[in-house]
C-alpha positions as a Markdown table, in Angstrom:
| # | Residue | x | y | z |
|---|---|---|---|---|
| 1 | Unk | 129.5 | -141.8 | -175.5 |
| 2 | Unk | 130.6 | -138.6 | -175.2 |
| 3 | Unk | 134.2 | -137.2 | -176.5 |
| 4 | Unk | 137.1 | -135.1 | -175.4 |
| 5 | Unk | 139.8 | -134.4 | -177.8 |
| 6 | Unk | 142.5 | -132.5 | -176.1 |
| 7 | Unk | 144.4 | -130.4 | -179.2 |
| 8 | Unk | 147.3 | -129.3 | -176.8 |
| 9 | Unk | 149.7 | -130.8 | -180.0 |
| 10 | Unk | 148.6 | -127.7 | -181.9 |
| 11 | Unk | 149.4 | -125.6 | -179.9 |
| 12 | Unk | 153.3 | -126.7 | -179.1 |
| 13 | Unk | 153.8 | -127.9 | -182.9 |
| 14 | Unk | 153.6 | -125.9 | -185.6 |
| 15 | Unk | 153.9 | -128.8 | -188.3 |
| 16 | Unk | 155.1 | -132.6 | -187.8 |
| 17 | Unk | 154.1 | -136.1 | -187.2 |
| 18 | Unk | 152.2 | -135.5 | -184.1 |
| 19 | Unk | 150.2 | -133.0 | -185.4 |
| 20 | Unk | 149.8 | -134.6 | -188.4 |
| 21 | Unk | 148.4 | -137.5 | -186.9 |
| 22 | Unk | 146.4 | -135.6 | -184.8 |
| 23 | Unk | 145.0 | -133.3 | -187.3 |
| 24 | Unk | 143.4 | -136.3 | -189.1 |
| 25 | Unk | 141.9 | -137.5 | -186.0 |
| 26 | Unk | 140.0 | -134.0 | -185.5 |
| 27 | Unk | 139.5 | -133.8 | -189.0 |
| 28 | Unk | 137.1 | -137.1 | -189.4 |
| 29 | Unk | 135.7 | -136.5 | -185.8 |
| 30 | Unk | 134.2 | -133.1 | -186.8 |
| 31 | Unk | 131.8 | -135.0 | -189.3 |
| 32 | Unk | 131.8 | -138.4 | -187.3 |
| 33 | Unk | 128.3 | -137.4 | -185.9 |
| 34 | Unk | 130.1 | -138.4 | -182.4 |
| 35 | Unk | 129.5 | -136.2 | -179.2 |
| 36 | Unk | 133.0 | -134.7 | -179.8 |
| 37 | Unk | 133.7 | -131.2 | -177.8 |
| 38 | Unk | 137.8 | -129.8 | -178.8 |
| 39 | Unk | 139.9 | -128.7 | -175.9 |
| 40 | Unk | 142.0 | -125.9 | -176.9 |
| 41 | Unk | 143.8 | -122.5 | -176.0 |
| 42 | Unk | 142.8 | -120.9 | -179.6 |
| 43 | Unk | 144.9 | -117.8 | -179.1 |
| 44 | Unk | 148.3 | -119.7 | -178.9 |
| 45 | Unk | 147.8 | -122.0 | -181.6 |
| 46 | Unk | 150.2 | -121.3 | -184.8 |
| 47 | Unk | 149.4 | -125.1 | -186.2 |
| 48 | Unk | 149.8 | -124.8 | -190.0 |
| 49 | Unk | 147.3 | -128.3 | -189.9 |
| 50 | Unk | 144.9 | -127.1 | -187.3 |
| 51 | Unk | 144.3 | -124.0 | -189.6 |
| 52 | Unk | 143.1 | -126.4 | -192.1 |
| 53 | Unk | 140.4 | -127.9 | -190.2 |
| 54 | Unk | 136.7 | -125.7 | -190.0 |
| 55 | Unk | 135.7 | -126.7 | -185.8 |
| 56 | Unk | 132.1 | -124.9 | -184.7 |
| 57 | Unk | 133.2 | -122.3 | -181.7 |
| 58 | Unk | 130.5 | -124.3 | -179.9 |
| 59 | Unk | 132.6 | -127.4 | -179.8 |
| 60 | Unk | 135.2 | -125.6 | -178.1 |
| 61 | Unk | 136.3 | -125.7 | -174.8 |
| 62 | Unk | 139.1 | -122.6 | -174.8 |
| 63 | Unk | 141.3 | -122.6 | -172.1 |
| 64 | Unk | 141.8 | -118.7 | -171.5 |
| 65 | Unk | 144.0 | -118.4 | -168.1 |
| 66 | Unk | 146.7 | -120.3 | -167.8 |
| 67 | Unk | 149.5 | -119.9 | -170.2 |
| 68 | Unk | 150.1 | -122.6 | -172.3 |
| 69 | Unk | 153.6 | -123.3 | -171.1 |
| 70 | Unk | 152.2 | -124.1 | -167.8 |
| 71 | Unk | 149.1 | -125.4 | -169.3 |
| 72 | Unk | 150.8 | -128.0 | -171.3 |
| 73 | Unk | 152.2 | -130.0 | -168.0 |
| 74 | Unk | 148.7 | -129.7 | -166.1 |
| 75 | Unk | 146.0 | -131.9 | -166.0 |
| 76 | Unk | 142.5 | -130.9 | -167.2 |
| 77 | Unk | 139.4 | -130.0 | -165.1 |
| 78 | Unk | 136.1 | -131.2 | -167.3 |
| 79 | Unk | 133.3 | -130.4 | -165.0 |
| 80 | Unk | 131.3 | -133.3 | -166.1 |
| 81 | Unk | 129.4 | -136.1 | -164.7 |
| 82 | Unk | 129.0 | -137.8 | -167.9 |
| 83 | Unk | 130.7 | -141.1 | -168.3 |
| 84 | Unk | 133.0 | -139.9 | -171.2 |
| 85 | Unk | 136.6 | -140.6 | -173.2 |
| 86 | Unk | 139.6 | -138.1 | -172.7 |
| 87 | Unk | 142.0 | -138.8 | -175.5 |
| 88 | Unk | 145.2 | -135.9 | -175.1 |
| 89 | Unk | 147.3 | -135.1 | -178.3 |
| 90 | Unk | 150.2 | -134.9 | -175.7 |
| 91 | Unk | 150.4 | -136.6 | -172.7 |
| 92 | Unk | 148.0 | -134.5 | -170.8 |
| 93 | Unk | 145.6 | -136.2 | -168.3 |
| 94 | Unk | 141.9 | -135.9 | -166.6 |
| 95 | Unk | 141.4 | -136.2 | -162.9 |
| 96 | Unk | 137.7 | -136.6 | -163.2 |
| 97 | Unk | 136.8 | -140.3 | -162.0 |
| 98 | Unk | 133.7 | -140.4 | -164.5 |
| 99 | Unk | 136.0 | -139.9 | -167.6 |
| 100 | Unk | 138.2 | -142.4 | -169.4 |
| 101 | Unk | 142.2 | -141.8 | -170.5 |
| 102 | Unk | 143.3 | -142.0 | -173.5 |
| 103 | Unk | 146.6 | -141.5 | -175.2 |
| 104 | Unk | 148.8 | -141.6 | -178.3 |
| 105 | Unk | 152.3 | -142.8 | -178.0 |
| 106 | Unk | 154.3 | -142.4 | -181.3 |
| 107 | Unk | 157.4 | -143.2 | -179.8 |
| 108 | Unk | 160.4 | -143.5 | -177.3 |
| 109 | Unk | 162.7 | -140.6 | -178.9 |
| 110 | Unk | 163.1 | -138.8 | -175.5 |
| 111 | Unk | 163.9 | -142.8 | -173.8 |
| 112 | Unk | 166.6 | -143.0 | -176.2 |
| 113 | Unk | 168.1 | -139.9 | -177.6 |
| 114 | Unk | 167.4 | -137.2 | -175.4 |
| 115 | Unk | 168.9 | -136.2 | -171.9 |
| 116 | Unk | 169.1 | -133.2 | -169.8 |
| 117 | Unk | 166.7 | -131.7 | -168.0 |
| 118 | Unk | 164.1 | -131.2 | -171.3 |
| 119 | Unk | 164.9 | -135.3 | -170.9 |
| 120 | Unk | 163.4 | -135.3 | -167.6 |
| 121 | Unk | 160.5 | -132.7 | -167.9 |
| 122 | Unk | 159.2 | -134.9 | -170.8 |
| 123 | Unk | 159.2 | -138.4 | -169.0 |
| 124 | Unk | 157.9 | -136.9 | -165.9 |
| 125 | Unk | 154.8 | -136.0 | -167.9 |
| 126 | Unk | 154.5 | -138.8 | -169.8 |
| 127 | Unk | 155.3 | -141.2 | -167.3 |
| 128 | Unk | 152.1 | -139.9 | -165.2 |
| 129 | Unk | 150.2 | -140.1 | -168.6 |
| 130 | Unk | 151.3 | -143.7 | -169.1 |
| 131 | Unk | 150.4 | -144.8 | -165.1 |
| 132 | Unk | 147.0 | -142.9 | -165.7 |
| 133 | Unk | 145.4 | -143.9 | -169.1 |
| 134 | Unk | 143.1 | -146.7 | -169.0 |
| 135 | Unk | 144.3 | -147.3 | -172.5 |
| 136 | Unk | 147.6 | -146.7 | -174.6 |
| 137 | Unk | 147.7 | -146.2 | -178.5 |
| 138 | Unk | 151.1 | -146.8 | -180.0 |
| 139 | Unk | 151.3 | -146.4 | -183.7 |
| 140 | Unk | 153.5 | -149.4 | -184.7 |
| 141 | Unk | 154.2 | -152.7 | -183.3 |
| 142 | Unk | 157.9 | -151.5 | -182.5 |
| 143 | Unk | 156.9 | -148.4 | -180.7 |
| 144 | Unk | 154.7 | -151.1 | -178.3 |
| 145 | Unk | 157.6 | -153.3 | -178.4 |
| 146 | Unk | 159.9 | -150.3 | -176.9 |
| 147 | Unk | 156.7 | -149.0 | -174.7 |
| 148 | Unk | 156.6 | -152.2 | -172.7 |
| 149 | Unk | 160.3 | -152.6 | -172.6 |
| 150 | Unk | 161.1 | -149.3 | -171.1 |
| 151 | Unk | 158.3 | -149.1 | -168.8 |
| 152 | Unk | 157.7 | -153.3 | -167.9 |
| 153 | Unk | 155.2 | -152.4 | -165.3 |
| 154 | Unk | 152.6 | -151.6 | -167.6 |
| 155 | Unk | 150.1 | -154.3 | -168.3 |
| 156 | Unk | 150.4 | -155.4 | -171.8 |
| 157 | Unk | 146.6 | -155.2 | -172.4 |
| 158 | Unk | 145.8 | -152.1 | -171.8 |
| 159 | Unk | 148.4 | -150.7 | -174.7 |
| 160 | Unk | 146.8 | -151.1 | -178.3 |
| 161 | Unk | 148.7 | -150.8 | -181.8 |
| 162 | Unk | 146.7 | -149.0 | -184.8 |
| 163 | Unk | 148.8 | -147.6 | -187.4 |
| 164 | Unk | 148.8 | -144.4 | -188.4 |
| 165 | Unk | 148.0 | -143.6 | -192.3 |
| 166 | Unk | 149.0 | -141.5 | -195.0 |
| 167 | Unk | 146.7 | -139.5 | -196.8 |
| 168 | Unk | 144.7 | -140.0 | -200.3 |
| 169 | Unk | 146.4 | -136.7 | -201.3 |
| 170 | Unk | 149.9 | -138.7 | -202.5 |
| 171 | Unk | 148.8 | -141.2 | -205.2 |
| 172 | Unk | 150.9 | -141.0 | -208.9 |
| 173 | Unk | 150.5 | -138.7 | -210.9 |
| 174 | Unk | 150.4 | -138.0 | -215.1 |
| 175 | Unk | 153.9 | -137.0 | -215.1 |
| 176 | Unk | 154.0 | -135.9 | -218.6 |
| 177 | Unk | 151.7 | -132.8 | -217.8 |
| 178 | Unk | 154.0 | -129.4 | -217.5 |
| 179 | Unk | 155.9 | -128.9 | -214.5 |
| 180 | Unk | 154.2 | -126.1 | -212.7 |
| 181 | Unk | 156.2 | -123.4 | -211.4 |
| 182 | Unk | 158.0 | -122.4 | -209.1 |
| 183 | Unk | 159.6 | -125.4 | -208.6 |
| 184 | Unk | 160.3 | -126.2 | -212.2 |
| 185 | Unk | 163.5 | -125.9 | -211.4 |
| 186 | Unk | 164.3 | -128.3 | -210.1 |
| 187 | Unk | 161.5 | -131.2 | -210.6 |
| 188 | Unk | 162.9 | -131.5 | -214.2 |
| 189 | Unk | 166.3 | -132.7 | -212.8 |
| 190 | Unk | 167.3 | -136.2 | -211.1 |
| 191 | Unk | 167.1 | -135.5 | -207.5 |
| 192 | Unk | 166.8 | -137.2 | -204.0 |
| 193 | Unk | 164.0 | -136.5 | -201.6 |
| 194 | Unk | 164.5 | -136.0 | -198.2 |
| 195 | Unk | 161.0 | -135.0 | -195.6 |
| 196 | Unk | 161.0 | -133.9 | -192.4 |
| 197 | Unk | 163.0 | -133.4 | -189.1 |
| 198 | Unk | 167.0 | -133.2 | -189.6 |
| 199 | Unk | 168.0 | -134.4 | -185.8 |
| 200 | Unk | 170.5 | -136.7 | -185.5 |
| 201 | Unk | 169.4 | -139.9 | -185.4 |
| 202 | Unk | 167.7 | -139.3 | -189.4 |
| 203 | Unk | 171.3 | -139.3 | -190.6 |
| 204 | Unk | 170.9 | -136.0 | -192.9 |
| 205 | Unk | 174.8 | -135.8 | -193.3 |
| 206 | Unk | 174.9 | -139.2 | -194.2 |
| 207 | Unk | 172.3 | -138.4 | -197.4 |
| 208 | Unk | 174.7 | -135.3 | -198.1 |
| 209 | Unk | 177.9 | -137.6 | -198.0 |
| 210 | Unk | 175.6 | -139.3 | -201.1 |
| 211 | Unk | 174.9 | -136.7 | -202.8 |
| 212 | Unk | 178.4 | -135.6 | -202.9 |
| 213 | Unk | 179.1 | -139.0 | -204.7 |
| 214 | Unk | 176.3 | -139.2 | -207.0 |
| 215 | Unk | 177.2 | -135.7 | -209.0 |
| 216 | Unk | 174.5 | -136.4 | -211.4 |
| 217 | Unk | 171.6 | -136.0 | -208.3 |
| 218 | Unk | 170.5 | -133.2 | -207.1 |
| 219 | Unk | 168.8 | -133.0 | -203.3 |
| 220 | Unk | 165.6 | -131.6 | -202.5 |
| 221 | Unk | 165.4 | -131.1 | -198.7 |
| 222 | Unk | 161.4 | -130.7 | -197.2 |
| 223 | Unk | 160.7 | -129.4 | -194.2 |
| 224 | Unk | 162.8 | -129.6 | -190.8 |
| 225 | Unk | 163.3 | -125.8 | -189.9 |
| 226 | Unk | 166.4 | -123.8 | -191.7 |
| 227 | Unk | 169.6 | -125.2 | -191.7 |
| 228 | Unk | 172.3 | -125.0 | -189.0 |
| 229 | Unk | 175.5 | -123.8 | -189.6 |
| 230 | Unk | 177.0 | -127.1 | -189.3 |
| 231 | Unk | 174.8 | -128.1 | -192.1 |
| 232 | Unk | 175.3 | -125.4 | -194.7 |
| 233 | Unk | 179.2 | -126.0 | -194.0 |
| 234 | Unk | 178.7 | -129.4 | -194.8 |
| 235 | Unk | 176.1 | -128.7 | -197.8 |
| 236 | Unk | 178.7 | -126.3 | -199.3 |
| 237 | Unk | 179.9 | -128.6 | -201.8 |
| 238 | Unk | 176.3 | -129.4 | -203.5 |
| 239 | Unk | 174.9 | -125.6 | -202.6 |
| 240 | Unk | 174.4 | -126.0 | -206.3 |
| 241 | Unk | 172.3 | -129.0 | -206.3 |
| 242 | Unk | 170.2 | -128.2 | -203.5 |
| 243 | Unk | 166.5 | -127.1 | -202.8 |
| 244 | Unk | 164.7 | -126.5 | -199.9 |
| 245 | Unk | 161.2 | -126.1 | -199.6 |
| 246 | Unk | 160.6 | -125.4 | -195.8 |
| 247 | Unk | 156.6 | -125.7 | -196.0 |
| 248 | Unk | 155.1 | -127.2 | -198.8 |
| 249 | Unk | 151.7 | -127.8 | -199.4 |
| 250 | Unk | 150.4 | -131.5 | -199.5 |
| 251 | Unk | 149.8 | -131.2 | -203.0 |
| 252 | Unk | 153.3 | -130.3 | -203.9 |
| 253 | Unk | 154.5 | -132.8 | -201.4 |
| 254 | Unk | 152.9 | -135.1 | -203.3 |
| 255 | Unk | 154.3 | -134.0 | -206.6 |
| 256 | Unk | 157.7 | -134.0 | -205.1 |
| 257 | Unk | 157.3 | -137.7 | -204.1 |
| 258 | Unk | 156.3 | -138.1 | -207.8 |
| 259 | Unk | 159.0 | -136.8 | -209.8 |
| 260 | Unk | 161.7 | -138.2 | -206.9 |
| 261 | Unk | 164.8 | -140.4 | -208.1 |
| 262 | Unk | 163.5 | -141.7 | -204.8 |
| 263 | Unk | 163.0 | -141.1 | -201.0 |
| 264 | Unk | 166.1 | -141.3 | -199.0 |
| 265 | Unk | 165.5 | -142.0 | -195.1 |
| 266 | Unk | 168.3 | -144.0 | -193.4 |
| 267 | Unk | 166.9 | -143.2 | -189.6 |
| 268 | Unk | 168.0 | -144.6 | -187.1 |
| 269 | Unk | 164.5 | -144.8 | -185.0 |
| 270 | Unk | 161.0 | -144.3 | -186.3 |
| 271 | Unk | 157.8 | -144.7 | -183.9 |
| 272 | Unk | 156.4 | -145.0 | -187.1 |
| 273 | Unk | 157.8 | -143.1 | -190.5 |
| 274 | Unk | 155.0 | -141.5 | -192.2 |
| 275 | Unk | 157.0 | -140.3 | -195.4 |
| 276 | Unk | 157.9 | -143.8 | -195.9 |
| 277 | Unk | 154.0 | -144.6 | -196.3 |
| 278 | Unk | 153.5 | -141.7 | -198.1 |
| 279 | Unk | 156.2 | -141.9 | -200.6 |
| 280 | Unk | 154.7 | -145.5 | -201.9 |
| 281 | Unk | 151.8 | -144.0 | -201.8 |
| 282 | Unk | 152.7 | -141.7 | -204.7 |
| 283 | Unk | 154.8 | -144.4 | -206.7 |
| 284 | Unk | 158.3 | -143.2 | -205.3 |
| 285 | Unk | 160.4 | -145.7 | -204.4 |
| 286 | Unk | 162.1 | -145.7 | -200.9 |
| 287 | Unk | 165.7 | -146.6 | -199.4 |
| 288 | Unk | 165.9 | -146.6 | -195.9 |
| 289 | Unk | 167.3 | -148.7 | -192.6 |
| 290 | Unk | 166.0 | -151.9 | -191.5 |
| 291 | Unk | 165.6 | -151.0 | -187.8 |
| 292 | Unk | 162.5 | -150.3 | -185.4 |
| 293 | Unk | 159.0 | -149.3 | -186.8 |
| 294 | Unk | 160.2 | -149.2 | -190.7 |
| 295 | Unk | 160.1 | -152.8 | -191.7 |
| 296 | Unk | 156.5 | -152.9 | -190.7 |
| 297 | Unk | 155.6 | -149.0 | -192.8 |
| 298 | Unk | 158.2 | -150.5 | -195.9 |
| 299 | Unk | 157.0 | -154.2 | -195.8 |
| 300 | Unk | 158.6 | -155.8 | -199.0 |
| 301 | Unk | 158.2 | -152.6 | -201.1 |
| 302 | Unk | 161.1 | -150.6 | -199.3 |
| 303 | Unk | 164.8 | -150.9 | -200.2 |
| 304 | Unk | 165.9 | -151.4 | -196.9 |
| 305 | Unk | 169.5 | -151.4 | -195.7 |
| 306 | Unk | 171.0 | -153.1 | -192.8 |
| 307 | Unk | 173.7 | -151.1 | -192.3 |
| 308 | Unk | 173.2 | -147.1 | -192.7 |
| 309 | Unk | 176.6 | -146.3 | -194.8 |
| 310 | Unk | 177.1 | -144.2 | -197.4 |
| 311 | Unk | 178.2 | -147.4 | -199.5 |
| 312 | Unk | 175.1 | -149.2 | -198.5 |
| 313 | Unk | 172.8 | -146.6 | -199.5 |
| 314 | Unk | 174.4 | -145.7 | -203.3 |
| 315 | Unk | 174.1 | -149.5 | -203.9 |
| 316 | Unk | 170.7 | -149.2 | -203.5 |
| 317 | Unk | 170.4 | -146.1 | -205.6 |
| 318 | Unk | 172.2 | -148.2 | -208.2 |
| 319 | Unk | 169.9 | -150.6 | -208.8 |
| 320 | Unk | 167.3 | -148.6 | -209.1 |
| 321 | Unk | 168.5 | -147.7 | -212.6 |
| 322 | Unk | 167.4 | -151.2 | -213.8 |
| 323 | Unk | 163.8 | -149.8 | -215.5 |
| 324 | Unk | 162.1 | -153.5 | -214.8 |
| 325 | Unk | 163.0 | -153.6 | -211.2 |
| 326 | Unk | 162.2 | -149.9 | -210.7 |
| 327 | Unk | 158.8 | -150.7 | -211.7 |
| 328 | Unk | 158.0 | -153.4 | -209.8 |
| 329 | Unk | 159.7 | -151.7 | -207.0 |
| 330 | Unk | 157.2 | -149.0 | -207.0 |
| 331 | Unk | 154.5 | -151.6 | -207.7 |
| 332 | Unk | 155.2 | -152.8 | -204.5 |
| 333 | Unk | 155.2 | -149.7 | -202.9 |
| 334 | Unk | 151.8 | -148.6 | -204.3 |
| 335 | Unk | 150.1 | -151.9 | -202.6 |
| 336 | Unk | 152.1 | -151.5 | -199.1 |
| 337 | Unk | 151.4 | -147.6 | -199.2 |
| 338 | Unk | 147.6 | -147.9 | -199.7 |
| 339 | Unk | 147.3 | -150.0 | -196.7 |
| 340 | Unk | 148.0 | -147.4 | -194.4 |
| 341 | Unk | 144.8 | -145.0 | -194.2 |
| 342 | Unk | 143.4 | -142.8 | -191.8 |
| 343 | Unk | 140.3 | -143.7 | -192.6 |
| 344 | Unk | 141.5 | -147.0 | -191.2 |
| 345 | Unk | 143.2 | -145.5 | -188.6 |
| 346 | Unk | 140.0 | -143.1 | -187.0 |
| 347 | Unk | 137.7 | -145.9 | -187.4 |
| 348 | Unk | 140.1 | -148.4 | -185.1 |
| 349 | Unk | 140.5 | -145.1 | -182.7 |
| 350 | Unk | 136.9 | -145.6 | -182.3 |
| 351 | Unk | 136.8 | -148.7 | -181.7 |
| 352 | Unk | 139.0 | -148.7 | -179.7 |
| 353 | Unk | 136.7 | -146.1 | -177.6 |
| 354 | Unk | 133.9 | -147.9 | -177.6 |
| 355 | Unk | 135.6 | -151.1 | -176.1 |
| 356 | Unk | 137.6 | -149.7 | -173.3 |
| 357 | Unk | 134.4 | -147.1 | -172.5 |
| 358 | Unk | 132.0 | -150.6 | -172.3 |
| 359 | Unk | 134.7 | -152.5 | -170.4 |
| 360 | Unk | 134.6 | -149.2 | -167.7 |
| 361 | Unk | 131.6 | -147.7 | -167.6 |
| 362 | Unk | 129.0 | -151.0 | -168.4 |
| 363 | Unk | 131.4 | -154.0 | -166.9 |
């Protein structure tokens, strides 16, 4: 069975979920001992994940002509005769009636909170994705549950759920070893955690309403780009109890979940919510909302809130100050967290291969 991974995610992300996930796909298929050839424009790829990953120049297909914001919308020519798998990072397709599609849904974001004409460029892509894969990955049960409402003409069994993981870099840590600089400054206060993307179905002012409440927390913001000038006007108020670490390493990520009062993500909508998994992971206790994807990441480890309010959220924050309950809250969390892997989540992927290539190719 040979393999084409289209890496197109790295090079229109620069960091996030997608290319997270995707990363850790490449990652274990590089030493899978599978017939795996990379599909990438290398020249254009700024991909703070994919500059992790050692890939031999001889498993690379580079796409040299076309500029990649053309690229990204076109489907891709594999000269091959080969019964083989196409799996695209993003929504990219193969032609070629000898090869099997593939692709990764993580959720309905542009269905649901996006309009305009980005809006329309997106779905048009994706929709001819979607009408063209022989098989659909979505990473939660919710994200399928959305899939198949939005588009009800796709047939149910050709769309497959397998989680996505969080990584064996976020476990707990010996917390009584010294605080390494530089961020000693703030890792030896109370804080709140927030990871990842500020648009505005996360509900980042609602976390700053919080903090401007809880005057004995401090915030520690990761990730998500600088902050807009809405945002500083509203952070004004705690500018004093605030920290922002735009691109930390997984390591300190990990030793930010560890020494966290606790993870604070109220979102509206997650495909999936990877700091959620990661956060139990590492023994950090999570509040968040009780809608889409999250119940199934949180299980009965996460603090969950049915209504995202400001008074919903501190109540939360308020119990956590009972010690006993703490603990078994993390407890929890360690157990839930440690069921997500992408060790887990690669070996399904392949699986997942192998069946759909047998049920093509040898009928």
């Amino acid at each position: 069975m040979r393999i084409y991974l289209d890496n197109i995610a790295f090079n229109i992300q620069k960091a996030g979920g997608v290319s997270v996930y995707w990363s850790e796909i490449v990652k274990r298929s590089v030493y899978s001992g599978h017939n795996v050839t990379f599909i990438e424009k290398k020249k254009d790829i700024n991909n703070i994940f994919r500059k992790q990953i050692n890939i031999s120049p001889s498993n690379i297909t580079d796409q040299k002509y076309i500029p990649i914001s053309i690229s990204r919308y076109l489907p891709v020519h594999l000269n091959t005769d080969t019964p083989s798998i196409f799996h695209s990072s993003y929504f990219r397709i193969c032609n070629n009636p000898k090869v099997l599609n593939v692709v990764t849904v993580h959720d309905c974001i542009y269905e649901l909170f996006v309009s305009g004409f980005k809006q329309k460029l997106h779905l048009w892509q994706k929709k001819i994705a979607l009408n063209k894969s022989d098989i659909i990955i979505c990473v939660s049960e919710s994200t399928k549950r959305d899939l198949l409402t939005i588009y009800p003409h796709l047939p149910s069994n050709k769309v497959k759920v397998i989680y996505n993981g969080a990584g064996d870099e976020f476990f707990p840590l010996e917390k009584q070893l010294p605080t390494p600089r530089p961020y000693e400054q703030f890792l030896r206060k109370k804080y709140i955690l927030y990871v990842g993307s500020r648009v505005s179905y996360k509900n980042f002012n609602l976390i700053i309403d919080v903090v401007k409440q809880l005057k004995d927390f401090s915030l520690v913001v990761v990730g998500g780009g600088e902050f807009t000038d809405s945002e500083v006007h509203n952070l004004s108020q705690i500018k004093d109890r605030l920290f922002h670490v735009k691109s930390p390493s997984s390591n300190d990520l990990n030793m930010f979940y560890n020494y966290a009062y606790c993870l604070l993500y109220p979102s509206s909508y997650e495909g999936f919510g990877i700091p959620v998994a990661e956060a139990m992971k590492a023994g950090c206790p999570v509040i968040t909302s009780s809608v889409s994807s999250i119940p199934e990441v949180a299980g009965n480890a996460g603090l969950l809130v049915d209504t995202i309010s400001t008074a919903c959220i501190i109540a939360k924050i308020q119990d956590l100050k009972n010690e006993s309950y703490r603990n078994e809250i993390v407890k929890l969390g360690l157990i839930q967290g440690n069921t997500f892997s992408w060790d887990k989540c690669f070996r399904e992927t392949i699986e997942c291969y192998e069946h759909a290539y047998g049920n093509k190719f040898n009928p």
